[in-house]
C-alpha positions as CSV (number, residue, x, y, z in Angstrom):
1,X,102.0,95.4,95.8
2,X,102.7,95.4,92.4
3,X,99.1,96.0,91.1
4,X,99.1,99.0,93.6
5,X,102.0,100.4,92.3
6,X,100.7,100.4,88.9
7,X,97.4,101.8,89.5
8,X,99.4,104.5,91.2
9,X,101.7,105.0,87.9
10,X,98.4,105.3,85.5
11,X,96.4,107.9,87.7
12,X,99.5,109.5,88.3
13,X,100.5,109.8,85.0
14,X,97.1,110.8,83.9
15,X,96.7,113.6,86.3
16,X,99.8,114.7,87.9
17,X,98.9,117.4,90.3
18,X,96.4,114.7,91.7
19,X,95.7,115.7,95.4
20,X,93.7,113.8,98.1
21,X,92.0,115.9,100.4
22,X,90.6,113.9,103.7
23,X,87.1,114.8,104.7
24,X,86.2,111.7,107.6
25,X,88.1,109.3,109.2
26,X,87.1,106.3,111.1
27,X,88.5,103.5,113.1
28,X,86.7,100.1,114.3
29,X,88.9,97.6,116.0
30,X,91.5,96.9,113.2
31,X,89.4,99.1,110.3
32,X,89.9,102.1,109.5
33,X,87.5,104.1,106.9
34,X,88.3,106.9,105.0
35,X,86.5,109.4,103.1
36,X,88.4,111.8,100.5
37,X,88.2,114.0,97.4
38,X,90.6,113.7,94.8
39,X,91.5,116.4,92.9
40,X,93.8,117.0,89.4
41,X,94.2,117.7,86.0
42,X,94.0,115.6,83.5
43,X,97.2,115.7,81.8
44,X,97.8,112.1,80.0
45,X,96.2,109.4,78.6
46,X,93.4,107.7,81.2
47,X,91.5,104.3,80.0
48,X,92.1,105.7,76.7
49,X,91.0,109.2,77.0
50,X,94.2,111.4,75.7
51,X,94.8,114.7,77.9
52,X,91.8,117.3,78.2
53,X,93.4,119.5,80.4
54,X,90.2,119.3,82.5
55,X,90.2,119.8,86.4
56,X,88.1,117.0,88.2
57,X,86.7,116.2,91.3
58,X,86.1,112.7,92.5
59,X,84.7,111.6,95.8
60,X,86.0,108.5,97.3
61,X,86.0,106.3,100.4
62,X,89.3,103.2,101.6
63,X,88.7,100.6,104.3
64,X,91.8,99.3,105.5
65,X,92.4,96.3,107.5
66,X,95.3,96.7,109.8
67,X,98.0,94.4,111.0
68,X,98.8,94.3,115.2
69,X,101.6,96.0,114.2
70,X,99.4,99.2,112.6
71,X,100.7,98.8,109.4
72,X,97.7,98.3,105.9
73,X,96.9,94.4,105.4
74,X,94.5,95.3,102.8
75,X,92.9,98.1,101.1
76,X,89.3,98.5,99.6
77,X,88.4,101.5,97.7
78,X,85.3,102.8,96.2
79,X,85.8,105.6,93.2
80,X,82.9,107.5,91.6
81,X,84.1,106.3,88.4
82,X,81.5,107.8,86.8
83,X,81.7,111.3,88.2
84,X,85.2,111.2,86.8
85,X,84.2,109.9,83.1
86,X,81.5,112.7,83.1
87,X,83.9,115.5,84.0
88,X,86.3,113.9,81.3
89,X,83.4,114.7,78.9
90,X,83.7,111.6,77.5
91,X,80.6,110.3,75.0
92,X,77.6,108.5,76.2
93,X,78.8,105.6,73.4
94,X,82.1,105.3,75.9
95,X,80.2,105.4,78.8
96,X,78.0,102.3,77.4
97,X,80.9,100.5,76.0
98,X,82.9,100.7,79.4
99,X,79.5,99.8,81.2
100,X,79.8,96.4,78.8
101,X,83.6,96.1,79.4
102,X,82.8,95.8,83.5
């Protein structure tokens, strides 16, 4: 829980008006798959990148693994990371130094 709290303190904190808008959901037994946008301006410092003040729009999709009692086991999540970068206008150098970082 920790390391989800603090992913959820850095994209907060980077982009504050962030908003998840839920385009398909999907259940399977004790799965359930979602497909969002996110949405939000980029107010404060994200992997390094101080504020641009740009809006950007990132598509995403969770699979969660839920107990018998209904409640998230575990969460996977797939971001377009790059989509984001790109709309952060960040350089193609960055982009290849965080490809080497991964």
């Amino acid at each position: 829980l920790d390391g989800i709290r603090l992913g959820v303190k850095r994209i907060r904190t980077a982009f504050p008006d962030l908003h998840e808008e839920v385009v398909d959901v999907f259940a399977s037994g004790e799965k359930v798959a979602s497909r969002y946008i996110s949405r939000g301006t980029h107010l404060g410092a994200y992997w390094g990148i101080e504020a641009t003040g740009l809006r950007i729009e990132v598509e995403e999709i969770s699979i969660f693994h839920c107990g018998p009692d209904g409640r998230v086991v575990t969460q996977w999540c797939m971001i377009d990371e790059l989509a984001r970068l790109q709309q952060l206008r960040v350089s193609d150098s960055y982009l290849r130094n965080a490809l080497k970082m991964a």
